[in-house]
py3Dmol code that shows the C-alpha trace and the ligand (Angstrom):
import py3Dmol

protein = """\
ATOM      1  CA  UNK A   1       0.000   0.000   0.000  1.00  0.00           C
ATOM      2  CA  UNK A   2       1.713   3.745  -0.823  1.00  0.00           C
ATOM      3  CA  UNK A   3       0.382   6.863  -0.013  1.00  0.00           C
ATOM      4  CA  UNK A   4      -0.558   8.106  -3.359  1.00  0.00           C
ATOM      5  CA  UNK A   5      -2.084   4.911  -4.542  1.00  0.00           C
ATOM      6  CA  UNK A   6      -4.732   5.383  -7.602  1.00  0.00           C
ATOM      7  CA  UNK A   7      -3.689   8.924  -7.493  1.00  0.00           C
ATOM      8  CA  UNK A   8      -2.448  11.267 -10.463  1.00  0.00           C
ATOM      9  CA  UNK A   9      -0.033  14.212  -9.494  1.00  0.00           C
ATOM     10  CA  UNK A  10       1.150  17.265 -11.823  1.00  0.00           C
ATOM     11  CA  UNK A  11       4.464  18.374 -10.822  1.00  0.00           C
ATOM     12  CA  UNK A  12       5.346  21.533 -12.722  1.00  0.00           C
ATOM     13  CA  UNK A  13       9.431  21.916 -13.701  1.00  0.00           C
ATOM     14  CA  UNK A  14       9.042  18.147 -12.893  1.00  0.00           C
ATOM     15  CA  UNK A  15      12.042  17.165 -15.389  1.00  0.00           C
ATOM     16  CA  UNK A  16      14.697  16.968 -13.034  1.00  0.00           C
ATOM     17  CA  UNK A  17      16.011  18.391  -9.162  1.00  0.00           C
ATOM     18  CA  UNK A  18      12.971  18.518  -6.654  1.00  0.00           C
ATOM     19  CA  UNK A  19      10.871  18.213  -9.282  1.00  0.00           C
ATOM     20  CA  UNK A  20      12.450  14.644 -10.522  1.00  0.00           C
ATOM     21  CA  UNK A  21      11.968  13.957  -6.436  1.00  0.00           C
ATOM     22  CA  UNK A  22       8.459  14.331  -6.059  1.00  0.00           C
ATOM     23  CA  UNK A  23       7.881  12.383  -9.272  1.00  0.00           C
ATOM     24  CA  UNK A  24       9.977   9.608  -7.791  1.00  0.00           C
ATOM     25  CA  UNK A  25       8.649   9.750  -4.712  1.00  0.00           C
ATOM     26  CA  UNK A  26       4.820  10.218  -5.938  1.00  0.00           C
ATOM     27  CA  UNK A  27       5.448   6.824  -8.363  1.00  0.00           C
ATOM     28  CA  UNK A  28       7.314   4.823  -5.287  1.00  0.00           C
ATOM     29  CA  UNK A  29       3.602   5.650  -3.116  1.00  0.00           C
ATOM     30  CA  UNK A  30       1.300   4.733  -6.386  1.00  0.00           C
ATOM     31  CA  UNK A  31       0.741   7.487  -8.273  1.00  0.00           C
ATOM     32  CA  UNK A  32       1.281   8.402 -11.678  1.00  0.00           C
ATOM     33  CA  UNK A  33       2.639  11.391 -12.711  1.00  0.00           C
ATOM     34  CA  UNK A  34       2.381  14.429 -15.074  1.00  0.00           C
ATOM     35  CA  UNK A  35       5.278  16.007 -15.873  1.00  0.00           C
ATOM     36  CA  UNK A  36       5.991  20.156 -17.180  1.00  0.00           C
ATOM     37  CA  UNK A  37       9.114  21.594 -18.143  1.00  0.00           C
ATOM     38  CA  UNK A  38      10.308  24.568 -19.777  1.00  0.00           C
ATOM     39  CA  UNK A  39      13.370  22.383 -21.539  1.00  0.00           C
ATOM     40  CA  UNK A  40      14.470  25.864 -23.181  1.00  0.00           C
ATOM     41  CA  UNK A  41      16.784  28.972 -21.647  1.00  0.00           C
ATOM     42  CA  UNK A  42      15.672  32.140 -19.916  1.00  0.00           C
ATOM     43  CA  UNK A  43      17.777  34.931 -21.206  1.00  0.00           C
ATOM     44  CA  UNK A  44      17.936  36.232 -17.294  1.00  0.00           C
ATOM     45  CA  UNK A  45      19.032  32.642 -16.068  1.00  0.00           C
ATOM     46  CA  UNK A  46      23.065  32.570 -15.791  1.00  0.00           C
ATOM     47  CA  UNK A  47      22.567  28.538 -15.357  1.00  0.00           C
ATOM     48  CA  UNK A  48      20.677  25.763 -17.397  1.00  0.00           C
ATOM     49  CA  UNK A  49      17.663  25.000 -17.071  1.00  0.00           C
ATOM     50  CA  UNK A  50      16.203  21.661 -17.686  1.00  0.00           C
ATOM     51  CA  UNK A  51      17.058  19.559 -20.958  1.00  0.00           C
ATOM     52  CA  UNK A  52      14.789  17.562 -22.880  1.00  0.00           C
ATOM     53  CA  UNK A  53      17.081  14.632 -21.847  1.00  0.00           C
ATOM     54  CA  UNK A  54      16.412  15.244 -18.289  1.00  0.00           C
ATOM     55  CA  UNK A  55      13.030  14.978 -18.855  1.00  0.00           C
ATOM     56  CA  UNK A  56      13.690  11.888 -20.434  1.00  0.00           C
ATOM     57  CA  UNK A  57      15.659  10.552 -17.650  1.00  0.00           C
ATOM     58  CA  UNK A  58      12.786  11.006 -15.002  1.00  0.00           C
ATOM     59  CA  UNK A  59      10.433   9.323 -17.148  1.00  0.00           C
ATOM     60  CA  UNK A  60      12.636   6.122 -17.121  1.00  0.00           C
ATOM     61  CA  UNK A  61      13.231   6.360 -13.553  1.00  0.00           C
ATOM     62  CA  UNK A  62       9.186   6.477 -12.907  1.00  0.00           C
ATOM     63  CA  UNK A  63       8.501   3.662 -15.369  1.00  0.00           C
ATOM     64  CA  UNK A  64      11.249   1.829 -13.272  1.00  0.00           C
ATOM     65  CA  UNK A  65       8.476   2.140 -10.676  1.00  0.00           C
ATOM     66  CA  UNK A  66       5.921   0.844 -12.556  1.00  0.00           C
ATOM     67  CA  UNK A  67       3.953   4.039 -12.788  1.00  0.00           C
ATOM     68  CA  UNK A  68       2.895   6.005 -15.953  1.00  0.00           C
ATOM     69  CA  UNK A  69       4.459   9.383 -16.864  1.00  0.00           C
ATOM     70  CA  UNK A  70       2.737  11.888 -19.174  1.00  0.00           C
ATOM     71  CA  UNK A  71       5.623  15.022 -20.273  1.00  0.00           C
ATOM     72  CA  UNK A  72       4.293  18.082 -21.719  1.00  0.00           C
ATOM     73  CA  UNK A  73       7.000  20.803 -23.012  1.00  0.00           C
ATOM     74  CA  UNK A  74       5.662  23.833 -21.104  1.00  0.00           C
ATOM     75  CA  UNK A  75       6.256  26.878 -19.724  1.00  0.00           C
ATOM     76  CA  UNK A  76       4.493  27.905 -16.473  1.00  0.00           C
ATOM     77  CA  UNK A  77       4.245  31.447 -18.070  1.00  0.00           C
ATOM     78  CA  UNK A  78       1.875  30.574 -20.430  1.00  0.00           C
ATOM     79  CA  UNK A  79      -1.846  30.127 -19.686  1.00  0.00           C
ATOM     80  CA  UNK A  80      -2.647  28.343 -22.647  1.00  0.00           C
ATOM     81  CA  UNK A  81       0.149  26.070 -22.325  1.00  0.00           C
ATOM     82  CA  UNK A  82      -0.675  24.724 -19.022  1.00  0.00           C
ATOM     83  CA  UNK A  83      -4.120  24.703 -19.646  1.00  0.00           C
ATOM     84  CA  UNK A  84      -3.660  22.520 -23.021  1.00  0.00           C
ATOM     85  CA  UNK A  85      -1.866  20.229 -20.765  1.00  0.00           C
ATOM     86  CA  UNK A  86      -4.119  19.549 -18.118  1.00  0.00           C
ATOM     87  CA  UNK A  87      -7.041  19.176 -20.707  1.00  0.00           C
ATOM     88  CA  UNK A  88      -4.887  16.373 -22.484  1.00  0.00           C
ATOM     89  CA  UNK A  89      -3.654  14.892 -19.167  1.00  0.00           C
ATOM     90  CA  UNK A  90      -7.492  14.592 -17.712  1.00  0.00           C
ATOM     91  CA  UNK A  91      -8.336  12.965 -20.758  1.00  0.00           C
ATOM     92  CA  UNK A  92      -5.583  10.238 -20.749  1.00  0.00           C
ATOM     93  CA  UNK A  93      -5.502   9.579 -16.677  1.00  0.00           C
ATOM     94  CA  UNK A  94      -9.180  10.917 -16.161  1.00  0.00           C
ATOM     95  CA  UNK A  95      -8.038  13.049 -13.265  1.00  0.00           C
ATOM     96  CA  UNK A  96      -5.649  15.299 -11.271  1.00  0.00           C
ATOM     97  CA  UNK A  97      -5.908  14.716  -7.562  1.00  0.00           C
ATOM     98  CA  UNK A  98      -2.326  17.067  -6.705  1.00  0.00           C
ATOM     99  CA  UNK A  99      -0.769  19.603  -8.013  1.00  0.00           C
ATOM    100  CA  UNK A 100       3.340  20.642  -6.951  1.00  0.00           C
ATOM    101  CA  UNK A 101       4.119  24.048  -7.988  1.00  0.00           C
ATOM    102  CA  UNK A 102       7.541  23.622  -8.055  1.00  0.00           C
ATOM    103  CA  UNK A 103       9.407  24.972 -11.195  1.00  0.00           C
ATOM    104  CA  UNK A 104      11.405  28.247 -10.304  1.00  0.00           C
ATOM    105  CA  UNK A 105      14.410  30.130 -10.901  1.00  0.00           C
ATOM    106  CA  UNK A 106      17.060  31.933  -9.159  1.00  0.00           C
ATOM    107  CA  UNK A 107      18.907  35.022 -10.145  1.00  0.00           C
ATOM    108  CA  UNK A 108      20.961  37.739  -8.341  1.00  0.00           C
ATOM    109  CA  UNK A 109      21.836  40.772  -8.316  1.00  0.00           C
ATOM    110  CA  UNK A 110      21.636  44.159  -6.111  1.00  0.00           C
ATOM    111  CA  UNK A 111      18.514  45.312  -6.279  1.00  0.00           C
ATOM    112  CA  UNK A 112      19.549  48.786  -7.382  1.00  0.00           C
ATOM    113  CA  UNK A 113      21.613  47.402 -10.145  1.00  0.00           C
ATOM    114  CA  UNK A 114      18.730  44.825 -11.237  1.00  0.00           C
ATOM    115  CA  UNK A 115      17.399  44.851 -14.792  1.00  0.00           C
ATOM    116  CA  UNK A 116      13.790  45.078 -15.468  1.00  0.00           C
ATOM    117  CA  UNK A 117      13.871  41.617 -17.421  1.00  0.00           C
ATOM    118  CA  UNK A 118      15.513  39.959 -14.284  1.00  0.00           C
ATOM    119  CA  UNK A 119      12.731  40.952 -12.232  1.00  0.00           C
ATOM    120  CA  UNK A 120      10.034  40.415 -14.640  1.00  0.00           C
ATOM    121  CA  UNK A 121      11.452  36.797 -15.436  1.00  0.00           C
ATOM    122  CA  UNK A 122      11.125  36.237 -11.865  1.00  0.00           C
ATOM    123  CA  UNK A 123       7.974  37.803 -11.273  1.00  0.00           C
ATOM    124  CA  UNK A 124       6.271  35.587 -14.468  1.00  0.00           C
ATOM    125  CA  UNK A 125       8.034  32.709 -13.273  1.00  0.00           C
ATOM    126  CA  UNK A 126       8.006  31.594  -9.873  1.00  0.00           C
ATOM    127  CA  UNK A 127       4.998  33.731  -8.307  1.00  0.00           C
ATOM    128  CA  UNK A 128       2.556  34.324 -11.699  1.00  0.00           C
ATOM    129  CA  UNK A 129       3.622  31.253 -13.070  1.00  0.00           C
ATOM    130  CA  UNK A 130       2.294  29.404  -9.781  1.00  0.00           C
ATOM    131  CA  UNK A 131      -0.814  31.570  -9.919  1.00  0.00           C
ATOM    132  CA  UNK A 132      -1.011  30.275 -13.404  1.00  0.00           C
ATOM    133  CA  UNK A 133      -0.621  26.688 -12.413  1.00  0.00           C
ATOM    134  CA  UNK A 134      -2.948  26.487  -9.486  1.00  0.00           C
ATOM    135  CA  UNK A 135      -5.340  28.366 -12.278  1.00  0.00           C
ATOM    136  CA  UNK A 136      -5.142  25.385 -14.854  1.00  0.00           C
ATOM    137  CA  UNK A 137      -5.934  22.893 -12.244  1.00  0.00           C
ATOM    138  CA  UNK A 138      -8.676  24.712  -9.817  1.00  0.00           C
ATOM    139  CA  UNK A 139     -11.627  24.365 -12.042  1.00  0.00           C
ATOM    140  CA  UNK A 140     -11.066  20.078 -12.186  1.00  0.00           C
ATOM    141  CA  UNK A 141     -10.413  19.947  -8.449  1.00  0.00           C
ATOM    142  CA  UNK A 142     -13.759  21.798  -7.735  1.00  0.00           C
ATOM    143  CA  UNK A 143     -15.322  19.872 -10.221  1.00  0.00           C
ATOM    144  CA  UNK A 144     -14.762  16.542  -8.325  1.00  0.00           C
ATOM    145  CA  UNK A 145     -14.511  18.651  -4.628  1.00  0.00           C
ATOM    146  CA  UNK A 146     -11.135  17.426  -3.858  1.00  0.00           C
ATOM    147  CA  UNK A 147      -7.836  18.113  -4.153  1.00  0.00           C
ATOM    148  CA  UNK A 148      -4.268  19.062  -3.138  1.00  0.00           C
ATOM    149  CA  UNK A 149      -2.292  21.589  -4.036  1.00  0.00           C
ATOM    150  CA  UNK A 150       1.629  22.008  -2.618  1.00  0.00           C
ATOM    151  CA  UNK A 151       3.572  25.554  -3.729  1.00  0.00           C
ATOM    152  CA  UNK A 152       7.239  25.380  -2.909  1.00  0.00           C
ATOM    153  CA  UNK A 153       8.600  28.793  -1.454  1.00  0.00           C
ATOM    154  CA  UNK A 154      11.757  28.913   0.559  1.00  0.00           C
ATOM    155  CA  UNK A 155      13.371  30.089   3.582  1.00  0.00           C
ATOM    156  CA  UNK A 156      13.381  33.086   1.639  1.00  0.00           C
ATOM    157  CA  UNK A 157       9.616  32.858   2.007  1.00  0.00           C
ATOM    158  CA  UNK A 158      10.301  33.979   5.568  1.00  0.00           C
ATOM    159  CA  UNK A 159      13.664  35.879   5.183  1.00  0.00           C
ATOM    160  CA  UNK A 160      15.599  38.020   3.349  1.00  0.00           C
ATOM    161  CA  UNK A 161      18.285  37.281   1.063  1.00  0.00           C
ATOM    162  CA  UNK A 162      21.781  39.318  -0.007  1.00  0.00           C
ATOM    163  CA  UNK A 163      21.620  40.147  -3.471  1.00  0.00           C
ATOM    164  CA  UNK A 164      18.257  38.704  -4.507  1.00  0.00           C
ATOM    165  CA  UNK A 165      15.148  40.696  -3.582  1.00  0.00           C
ATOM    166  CA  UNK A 166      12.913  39.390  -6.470  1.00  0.00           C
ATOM    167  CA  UNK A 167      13.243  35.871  -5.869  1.00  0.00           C
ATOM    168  CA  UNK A 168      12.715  37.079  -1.974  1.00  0.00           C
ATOM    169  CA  UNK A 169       9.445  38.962  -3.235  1.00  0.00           C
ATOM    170  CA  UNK A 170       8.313  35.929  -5.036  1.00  0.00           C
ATOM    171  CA  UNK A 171       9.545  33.836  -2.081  1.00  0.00           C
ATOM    172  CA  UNK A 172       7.135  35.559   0.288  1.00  0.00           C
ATOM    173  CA  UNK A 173       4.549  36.295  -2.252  1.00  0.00           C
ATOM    174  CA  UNK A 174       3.477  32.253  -2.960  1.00  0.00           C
ATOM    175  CA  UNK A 175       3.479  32.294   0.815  1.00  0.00           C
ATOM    176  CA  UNK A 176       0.422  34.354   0.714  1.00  0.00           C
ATOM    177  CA  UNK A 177      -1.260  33.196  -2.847  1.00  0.00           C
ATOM    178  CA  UNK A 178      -1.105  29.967  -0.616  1.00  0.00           C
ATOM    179  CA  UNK A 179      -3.131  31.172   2.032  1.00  0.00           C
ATOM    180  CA  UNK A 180      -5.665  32.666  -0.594  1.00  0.00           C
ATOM    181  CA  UNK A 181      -6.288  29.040  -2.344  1.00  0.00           C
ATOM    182  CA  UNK A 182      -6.255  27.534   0.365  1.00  0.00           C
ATOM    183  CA  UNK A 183      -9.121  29.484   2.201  1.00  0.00           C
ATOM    184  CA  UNK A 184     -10.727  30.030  -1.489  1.00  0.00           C
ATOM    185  CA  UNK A 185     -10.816  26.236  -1.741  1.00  0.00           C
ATOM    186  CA  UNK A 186     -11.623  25.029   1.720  1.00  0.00           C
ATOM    187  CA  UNK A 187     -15.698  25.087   1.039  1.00  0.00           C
ATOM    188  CA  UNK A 188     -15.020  22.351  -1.923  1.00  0.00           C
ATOM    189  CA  UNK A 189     -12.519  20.142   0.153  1.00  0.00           C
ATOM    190  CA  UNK A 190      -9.165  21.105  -1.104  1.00  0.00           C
ATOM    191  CA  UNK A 191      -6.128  21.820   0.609  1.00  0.00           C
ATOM    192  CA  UNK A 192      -3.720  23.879  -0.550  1.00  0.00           C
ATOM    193  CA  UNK A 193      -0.060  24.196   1.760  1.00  0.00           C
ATOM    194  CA  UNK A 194       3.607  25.013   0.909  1.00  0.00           C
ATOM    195  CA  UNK A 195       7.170  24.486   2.153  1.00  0.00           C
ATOM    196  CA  UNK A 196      10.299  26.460   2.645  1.00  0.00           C
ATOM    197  CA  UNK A 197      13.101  24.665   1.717  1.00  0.00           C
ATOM    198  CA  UNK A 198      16.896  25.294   3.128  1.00  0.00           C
ATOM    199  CA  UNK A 199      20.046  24.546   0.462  1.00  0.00           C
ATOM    200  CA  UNK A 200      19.001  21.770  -1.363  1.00  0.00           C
ATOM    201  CA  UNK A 201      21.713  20.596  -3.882  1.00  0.00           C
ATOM    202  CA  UNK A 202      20.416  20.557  -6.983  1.00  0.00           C
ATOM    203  CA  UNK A 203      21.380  22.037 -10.439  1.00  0.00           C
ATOM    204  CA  UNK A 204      20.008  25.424  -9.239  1.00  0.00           C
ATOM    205  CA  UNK A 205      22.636  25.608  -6.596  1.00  0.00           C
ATOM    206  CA  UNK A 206      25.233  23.442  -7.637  1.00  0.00           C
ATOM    207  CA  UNK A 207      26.918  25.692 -10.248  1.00  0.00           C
ATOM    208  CA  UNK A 208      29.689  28.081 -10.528  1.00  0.00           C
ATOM    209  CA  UNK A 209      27.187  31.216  -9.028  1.00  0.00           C
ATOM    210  CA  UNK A 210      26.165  29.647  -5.878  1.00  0.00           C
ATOM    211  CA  UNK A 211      29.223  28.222  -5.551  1.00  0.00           C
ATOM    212  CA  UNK A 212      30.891  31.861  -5.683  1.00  0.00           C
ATOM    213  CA  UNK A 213      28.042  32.859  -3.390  1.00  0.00           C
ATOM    214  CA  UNK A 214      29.025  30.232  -0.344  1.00  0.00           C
ATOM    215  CA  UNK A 215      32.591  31.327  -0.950  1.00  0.00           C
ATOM    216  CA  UNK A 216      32.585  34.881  -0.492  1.00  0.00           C
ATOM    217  CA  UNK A 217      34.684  35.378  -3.775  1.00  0.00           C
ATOM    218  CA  UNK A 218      34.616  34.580  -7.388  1.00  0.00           C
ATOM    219  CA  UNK A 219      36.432  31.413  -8.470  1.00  0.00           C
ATOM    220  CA  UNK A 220      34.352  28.996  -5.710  1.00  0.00           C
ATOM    221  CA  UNK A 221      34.034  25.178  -5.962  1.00  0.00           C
ATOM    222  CA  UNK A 222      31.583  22.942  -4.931  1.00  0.00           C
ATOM    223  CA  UNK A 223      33.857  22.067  -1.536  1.00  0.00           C
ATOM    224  CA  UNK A 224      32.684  25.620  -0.961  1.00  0.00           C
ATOM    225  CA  UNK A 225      29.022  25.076  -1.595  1.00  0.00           C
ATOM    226  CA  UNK A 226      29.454  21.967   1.148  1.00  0.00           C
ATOM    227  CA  UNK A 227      30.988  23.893   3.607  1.00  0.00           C
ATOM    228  CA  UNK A 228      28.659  26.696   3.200  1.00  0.00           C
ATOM    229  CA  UNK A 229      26.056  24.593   4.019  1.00  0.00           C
ATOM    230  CA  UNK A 230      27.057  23.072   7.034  1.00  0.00           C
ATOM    231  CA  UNK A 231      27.667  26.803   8.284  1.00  0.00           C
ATOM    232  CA  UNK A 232      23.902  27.238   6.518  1.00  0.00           C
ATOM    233  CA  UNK A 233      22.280  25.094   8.323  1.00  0.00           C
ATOM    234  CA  UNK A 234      22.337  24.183  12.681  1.00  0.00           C
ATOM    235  CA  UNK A 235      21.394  20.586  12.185  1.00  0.00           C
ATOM    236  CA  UNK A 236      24.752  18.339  12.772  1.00  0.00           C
ATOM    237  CA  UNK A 237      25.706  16.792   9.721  1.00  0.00           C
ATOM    238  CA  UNK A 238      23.227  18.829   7.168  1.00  0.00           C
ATOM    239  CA  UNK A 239      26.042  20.415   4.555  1.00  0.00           C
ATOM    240  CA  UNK A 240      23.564  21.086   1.093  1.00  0.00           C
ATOM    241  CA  UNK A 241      20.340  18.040   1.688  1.00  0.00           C
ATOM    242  CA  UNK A 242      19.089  16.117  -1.221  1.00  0.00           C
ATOM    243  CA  UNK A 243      15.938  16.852  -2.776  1.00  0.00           C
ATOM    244  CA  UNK A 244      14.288  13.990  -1.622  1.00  0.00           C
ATOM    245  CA  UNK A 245      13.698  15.545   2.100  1.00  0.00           C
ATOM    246  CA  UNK A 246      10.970  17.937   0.113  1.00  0.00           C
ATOM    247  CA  UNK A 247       9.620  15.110  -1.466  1.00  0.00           C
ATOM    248  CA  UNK A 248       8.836  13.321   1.446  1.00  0.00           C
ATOM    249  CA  UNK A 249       7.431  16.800   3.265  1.00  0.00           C
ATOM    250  CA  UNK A 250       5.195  16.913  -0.050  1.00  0.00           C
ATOM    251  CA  UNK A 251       3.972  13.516   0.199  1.00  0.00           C
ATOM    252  CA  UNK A 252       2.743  14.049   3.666  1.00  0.00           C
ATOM    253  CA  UNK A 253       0.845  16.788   2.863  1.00  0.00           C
ATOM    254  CA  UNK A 254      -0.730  15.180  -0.282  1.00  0.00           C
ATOM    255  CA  UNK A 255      -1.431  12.531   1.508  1.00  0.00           C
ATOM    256  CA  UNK A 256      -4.260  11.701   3.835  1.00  0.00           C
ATOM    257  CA  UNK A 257      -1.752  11.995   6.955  1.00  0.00           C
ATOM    258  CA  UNK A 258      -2.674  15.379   6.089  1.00  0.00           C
ATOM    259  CA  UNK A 259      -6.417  15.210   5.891  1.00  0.00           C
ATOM    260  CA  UNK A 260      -7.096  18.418   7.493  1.00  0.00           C
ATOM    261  CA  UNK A 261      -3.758  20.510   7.523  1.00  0.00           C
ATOM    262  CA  UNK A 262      -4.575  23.190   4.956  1.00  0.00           C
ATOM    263  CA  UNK A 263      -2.797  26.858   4.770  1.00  0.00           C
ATOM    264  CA  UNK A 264       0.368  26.564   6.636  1.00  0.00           C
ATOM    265  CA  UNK A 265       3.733  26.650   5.503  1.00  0.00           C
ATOM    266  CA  UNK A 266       6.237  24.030   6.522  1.00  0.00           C
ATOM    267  CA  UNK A 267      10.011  24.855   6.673  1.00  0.00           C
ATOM    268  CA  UNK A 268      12.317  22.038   5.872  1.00  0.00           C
ATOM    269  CA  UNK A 269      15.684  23.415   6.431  1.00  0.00           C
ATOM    270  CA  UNK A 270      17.591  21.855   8.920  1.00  0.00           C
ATOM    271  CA  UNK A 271      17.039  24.458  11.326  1.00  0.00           C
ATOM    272  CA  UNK A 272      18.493  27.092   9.197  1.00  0.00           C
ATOM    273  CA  UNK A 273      16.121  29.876  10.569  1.00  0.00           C
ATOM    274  CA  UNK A 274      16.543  29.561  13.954  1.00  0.00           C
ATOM    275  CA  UNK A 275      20.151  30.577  13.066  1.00  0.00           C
ATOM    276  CA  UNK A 276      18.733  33.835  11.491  1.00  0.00           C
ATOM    277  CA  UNK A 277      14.968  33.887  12.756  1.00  0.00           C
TER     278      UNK A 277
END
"""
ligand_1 = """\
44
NAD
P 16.090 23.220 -10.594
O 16.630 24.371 -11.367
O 16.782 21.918 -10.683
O 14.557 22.946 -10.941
C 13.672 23.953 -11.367
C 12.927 23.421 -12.590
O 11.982 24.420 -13.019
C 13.876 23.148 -13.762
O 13.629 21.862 -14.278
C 13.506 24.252 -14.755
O 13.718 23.883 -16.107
C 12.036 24.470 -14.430
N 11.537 25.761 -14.915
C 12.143 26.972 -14.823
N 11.401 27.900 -15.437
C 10.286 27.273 -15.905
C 9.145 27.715 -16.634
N 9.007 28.993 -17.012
N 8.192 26.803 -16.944
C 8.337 25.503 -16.602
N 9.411 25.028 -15.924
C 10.372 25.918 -15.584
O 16.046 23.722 -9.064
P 15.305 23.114 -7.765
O 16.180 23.369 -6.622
O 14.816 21.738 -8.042
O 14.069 24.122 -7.662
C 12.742 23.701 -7.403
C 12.040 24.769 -6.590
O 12.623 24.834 -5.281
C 12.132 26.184 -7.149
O 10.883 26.831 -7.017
C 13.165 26.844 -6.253
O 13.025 28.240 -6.202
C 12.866 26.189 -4.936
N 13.926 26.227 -3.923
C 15.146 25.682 -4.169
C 16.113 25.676 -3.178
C 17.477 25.042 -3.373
O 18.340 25.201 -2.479
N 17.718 24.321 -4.472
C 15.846 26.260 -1.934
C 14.604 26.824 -1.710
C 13.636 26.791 -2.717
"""
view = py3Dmol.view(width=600, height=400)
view.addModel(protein, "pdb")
view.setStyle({"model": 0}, {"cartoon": {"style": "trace"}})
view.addModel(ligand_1, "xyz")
view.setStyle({"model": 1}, {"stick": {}})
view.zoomTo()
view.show()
């Protein structure tokens, strides 16, 4: 018996870091999975973003499982696009009982110095594109009066950040779009919830930008990015976690464990914030 048995989950920027996690860890519990991915470059992004072979890549590993995986080339900025794809994924699993807003980017500069396209990527992307997303599936959900819905914010959902006030602003802003669905969609029996993760290695963080960040100079490694995140984090033995400790905070809340936890926020970061709280 798994948590998610029978179940169909949507996982958006689902082709590979957190996202690949929650599809593994959705298909280990039963469920099948719908995956959305940009699998092109933002102009603002300084890293890459997902590749069509990633996408490939979690696919196999779910089908390892023994669980279906649908893959739609999309971008969370586009209405259209993520409606199209949960039209065709109702019509080939018949449902969509969870939705993880997960894709994002991260950029940084001094706010002051910050170009109008840097903020507007992050704006569209990781707080309107969750909007968007929670948009494409709402309608279904109320239709069949159930449903959950899991945003992923960040510590920086609760705290500031050196050098990167829009992701900060988008950071705290799904916070409260959170609290909004989830009291919107109480009456019809969904909940809606989202976590703040610490430093999760993933390819996000684990390239040459963050690894200048966690050593103070230009020129880091990723022995700087581990030590960084021991000093990150107060938890003994927590350097950068893997994204599976998200996955498993997701599946609790998608599951019926959480039958009646709706609008609160769950840090996961190794007691980073009572270092800075
Ligand atoms: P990641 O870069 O590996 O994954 C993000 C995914 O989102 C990528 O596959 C990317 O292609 C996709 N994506 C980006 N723009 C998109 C768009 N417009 N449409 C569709 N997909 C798009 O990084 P990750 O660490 O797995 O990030 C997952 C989430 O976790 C993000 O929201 C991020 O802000 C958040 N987060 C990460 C950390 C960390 O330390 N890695 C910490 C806190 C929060």
């Amino acid at each position: 018996m798994g948590l998610l048995d029978g179940k169909t989950v949507l996982i958006t920027g689902g082709a590979r870091g957190q996202g690949r996690a929650h599809a593994l860890t959705s298909a280990r519990e039963g469920a099948d999975v719908i995956l959305l991915d940009i699998t092109r470059q933002l102009d603002s992004v300084e890293y890459p973003l997902a590749t069509a072979d990633d996408m490939t890549e979690t696919v196999r590993q779910v089908e390892a499982l023994d669980r279906r995986a649908l893959t739609f080339d999309a971008d969370v900025r586009d209405q259209t696009q993520l409606d199209d794809a949960v039209a065709a994924a109702i019509a080939e699993f018949g449902k969509i009982d969870v939705l993880i807003a997960n894709a994002g980017i991260w950029t940084r500069a001094p706010f002051w110095e910050m170009s109008e396209q840097m903020w507007s990527d992050m704006m569209d992307v990781n707080l309107t594109g969750v909007w968007k997303s929670a948009k494409a599936v709402a309608p279904h959900m109320i239709e069949r009066q159930s449903g959950s819905i899991v945003i992923t914010s960040s510590v920086n959902g609760l705290e500031p950040g050196m050098n990167y006030a829009h992701y900060v602003a988008t950071k705290h802003g799904v916070i409260g779009l959170m609290k909004n669905i989830a009291l919107e969609l109480a009456p019809h029996g969904i909940r809606c919830n989202s976590i703040n993760p610490g430093a999760i290695r993933t390819p996000m963080t684990d390239q040459q930008g963050a690894w200048d960040m966690f050593a103070g100079h230009e020129g880091g490694t990723p022995d700087d990015l581990v030590e960084g995140g021991y000093h990150f984090h107060a938890l003994k033995g927590h350097s950068f976690m893997p994204p599976e400790v998200i996955a498993d905070t997701a599946l609790y809340l998608n599951s019926d464990l959480a039958a009646s936890v709706t609008g609160v926020t769950i840090p996961v970061d190794a007691g980073h914030l009572l270092l800075t709280g």
